[in-house]
C-alpha positions in Angstrom: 0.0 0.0 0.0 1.5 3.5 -1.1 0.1 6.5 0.6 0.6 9.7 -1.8 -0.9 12.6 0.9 -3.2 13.7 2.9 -6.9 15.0 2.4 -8.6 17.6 5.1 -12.1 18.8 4.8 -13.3 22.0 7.1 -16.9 21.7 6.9 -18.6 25.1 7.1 -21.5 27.1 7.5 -19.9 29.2 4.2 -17.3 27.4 2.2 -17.0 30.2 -0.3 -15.7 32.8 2.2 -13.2 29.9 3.9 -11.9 29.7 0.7 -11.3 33.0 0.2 -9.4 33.1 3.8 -7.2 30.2 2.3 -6.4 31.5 -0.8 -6.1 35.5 -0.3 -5.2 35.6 3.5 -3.2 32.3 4.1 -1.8 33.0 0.2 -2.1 29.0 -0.5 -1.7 27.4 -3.7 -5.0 26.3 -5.4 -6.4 24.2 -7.9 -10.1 24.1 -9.3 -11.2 20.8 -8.9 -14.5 22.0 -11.0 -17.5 24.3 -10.4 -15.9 26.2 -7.7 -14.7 23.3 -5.7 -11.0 24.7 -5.0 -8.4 22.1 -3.2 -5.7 23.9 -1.8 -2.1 22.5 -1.0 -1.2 22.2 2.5 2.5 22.6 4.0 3.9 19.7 4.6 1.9 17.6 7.5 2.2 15.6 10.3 -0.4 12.7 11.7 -0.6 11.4 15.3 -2.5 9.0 17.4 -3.7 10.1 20.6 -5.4 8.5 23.5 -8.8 10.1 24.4 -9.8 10.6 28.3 -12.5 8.3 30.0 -15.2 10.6 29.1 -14.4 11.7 25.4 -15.2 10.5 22.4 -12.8 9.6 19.5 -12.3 12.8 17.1 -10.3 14.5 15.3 -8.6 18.0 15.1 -6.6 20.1 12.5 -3.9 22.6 13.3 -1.4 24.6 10.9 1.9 24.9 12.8 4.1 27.8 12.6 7.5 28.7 13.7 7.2 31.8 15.9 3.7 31.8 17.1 3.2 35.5 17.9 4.9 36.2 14.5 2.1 34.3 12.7 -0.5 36.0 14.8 1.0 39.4 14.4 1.0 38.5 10.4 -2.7 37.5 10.5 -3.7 40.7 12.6 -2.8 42.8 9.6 -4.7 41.0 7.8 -7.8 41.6 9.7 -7.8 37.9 11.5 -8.3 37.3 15.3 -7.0 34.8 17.1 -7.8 33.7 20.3 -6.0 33.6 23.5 -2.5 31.7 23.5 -2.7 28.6 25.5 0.7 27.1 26.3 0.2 23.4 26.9 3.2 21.1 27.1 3.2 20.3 23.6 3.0 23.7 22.0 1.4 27.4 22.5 -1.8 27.2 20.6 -4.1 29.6 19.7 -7.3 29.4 16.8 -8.2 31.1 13.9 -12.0 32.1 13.3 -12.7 31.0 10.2 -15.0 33.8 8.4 -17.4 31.1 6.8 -17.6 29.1 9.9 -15.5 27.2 12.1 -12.2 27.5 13.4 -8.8 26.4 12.6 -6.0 25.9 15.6 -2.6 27.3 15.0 0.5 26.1 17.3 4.4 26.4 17.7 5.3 22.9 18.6 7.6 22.4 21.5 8.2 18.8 20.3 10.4 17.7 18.0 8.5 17.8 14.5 8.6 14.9 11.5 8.1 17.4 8.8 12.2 16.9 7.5 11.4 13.3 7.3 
């Protein structure tokens, strides 16, 4: 079995205006997949397993990861984007993006070491 990438959906209230935020604030690369339905390439990821608590039910979650954290959010905030309040955790500082069709997208430094040179 060969593995070639992954594939993230962000289901939202407005996809139009998430796509917007992808292409024309976060500047990614795009490709029209047909009738409006762009896919957009991601910087290189990462994929881990995680152990829920007693009371939680299996999920998932989606983060971008930066370098500098404040950096980033300084970046986005002249752009017109809000984040919310840093969190430091022992795994990274995180913070989210609102997302203007809907949803939100979290955004973290790591403080572990990273596979993306792999």
């Amino acid at each position: 079995m060969m593995i070639t990438g992954l594939h993230a959906i962000i289901y939202c209230g407005d996809a139009d205006k998430n796509r917007a935020f992808l292409r024309d604030v976060l500047g990614l690369k795009w490709v029209d997949a047909g009738h409006g339905w762009l896919i957009f390439a991601a910087p290189p990821a990462e994929l881990a397993a995680h152990t829920t608590e007693a009371d939680e039910k299996p999920h998932h979650e989606l983060y971008l990861m930066c370098d500098n954290l404040q950096a980033t959010m300084n970046d986005l905030a002249g752009k017109g984007v809000q984040c919310a309040t840093v969190t430091e955790a022992r795994w990274g500082s995180i913070t989210s993006i609102h997302l203007p069709g809907g949803g939100t997208l979290g955004l973290y430094q790591p403080k572990h070491p990273t596979a993306l040179q792999l």
